[in-house]
C-alpha positions as CSV (number, residue, x, y, z in Angstrom):
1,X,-10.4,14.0,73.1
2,X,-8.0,11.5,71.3
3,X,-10.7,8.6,71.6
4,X,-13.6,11.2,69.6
5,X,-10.5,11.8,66.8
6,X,-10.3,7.8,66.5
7,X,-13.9,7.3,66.2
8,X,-14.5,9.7,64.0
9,X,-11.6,8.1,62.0
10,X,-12.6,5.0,62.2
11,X,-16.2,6.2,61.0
12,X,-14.9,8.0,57.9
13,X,-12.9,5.0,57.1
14,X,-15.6,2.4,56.9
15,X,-17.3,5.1,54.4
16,X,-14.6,4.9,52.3
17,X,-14.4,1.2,52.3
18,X,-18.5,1.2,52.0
19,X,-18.4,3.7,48.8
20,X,-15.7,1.8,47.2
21,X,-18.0,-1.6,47.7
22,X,-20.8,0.1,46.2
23,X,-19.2,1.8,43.2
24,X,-17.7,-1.7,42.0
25,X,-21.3,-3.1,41.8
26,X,-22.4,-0.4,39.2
27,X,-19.7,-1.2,36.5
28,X,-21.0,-1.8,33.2
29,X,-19.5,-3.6,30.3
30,X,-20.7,-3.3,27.1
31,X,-20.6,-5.9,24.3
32,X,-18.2,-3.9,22.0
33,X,-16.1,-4.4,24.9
34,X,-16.4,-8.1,25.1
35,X,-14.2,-10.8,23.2
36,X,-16.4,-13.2,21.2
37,X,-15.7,-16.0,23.8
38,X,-17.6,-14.1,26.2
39,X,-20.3,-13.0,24.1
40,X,-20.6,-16.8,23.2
41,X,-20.6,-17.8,26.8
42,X,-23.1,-15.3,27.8
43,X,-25.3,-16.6,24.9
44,X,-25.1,-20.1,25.7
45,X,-26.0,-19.3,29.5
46,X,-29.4,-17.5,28.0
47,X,-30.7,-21.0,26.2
């Protein structure tokens, strides 16, 4: 019984660690955002 309890907690846990990894990848910054530095960067990157 106590080994189900850890699996099932050790299941839920590497969800949570999962959805956090995923969620980071969808952040979005946009330019108004941004210092002019960066925006130069990011333009001279493009050429």
């Amino acid at each position: 019984m106590i080994y189900q309890l850890g699996l099932i907690a050790l299941l839920i846990l590497i969800a949570l660690i999962v959805s956090k990894q995923l969620n980071k990848k969808d952040t979005l910054v946009f330019e108004d955002d941004m210092e002019d530095e960066e925006l130069k960067k990011i333009d001279d990157e493009m050429l």
